[in-house]
C-alpha positions in Angstrom: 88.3 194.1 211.4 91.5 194.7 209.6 91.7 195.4 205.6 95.0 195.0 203.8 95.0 196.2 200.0 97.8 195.9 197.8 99.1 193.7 195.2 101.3 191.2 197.0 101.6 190.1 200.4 104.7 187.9 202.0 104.5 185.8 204.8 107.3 184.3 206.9 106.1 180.9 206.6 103.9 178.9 203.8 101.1 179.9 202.5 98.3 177.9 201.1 95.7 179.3 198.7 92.3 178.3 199.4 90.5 179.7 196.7 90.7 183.5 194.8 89.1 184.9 197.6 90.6 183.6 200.8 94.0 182.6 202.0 95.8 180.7 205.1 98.5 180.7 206.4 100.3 179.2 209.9 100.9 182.2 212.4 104.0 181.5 215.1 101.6 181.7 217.8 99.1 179.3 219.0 96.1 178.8 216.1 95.6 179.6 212.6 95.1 182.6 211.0 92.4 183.3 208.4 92.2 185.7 205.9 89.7 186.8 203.3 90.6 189.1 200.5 87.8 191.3 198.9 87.7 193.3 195.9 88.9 197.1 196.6 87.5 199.8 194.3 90.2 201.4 192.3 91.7 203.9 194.0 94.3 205.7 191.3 95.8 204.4 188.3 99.0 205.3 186.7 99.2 207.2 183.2 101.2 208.0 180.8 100.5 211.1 179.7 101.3 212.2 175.9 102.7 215.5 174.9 100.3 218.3 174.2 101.5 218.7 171.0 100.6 215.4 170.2 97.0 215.5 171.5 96.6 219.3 169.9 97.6 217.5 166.7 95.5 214.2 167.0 92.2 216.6 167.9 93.2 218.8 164.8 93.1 215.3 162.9 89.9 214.0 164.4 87.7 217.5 163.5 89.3 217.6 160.2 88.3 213.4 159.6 84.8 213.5 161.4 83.8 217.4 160.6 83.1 217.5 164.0 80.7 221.0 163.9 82.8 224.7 165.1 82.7 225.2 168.5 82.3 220.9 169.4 85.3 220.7 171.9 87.8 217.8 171.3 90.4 217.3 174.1 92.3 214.3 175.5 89.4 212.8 177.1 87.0 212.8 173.9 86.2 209.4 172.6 86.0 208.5 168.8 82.6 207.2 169.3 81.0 210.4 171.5 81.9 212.0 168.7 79.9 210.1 166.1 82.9 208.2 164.7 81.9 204.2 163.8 84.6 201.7 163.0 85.4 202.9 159.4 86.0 206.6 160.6 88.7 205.0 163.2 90.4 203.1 160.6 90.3 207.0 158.5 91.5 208.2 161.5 94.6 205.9 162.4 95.5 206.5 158.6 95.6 209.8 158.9 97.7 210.0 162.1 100.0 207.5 160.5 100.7 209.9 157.5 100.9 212.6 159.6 103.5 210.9 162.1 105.5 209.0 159.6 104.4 205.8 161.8 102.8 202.4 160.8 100.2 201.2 163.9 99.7 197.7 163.9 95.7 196.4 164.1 96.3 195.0 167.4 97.4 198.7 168.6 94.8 200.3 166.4 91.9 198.5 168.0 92.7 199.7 171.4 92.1 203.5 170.6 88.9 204.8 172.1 90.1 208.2 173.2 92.6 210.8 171.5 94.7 210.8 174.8 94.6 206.9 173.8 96.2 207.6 169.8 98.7 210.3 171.5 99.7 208.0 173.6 100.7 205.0 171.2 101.9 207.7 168.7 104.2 209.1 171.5 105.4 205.4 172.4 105.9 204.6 168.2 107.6 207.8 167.6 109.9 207.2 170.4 110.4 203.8 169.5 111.3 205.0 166.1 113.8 207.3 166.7 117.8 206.1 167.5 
């Protein structure tokens, strides 16, 4: 049994779709060929990582908005929510970050923060935007 993953394959002559999960195609030789694609478990993802700077400032923001107790650790990885923040301390904190940045975050943008690896990113990509 053979298993391809990737995300595109090219074939020297047609191909036909079948369905999502299964493709055919004509082979040169004698027959046809068959082929069934099967959902692969992630294997890595790309990321764009944000300066340190950035996240050191975003947790410094977060402690200070959601008194998060001395000694709670708040890295990259923390999420707004594990940290007791509801939907109203989000909003506090994108405020904060955009006074702090000099940036304006638009809702859309805003409602995709979970992390603070997530806010240093989009702060990174707005600042960079920003500047000529």
């Amino acid at each position: 049994m053979a298993t391809i993953a990737g995300s595109a394959l090219s074939f020297a002559r047609p191909v036909k779709a079948v369905n999502t999960s299964s493709l055919s195609f004509s082979a040169a030789r004698k027959g046809n060929a068959f082929l069934r694609l099967q959902p692969v478990q992630k294997r890595f993802a790309v990321c764009y990582a944000a300066k340190k700077d950035t996240v050191d400032k975003v947790c410094e923001i977060v402690k200070k908005q959601l008194a998060v107790p001395e000694g709670t650790e708040v890295c990259g990885a923390s999420k707004f929510s594990d940290l007791g923040a509801d939907s109203l301390d989000t909003v506090e904190i994108v405020m904060g970050l955009e006074e702090e940045f000099g940036i304006s975050v638009e809702e859309s943008s805003a409602q995709s923060i979970a992390t603070v690896e997530d806010a240093a990113e989009l702060i990174d990509k707005l600042v960079s935007a920003k500047s000529p």
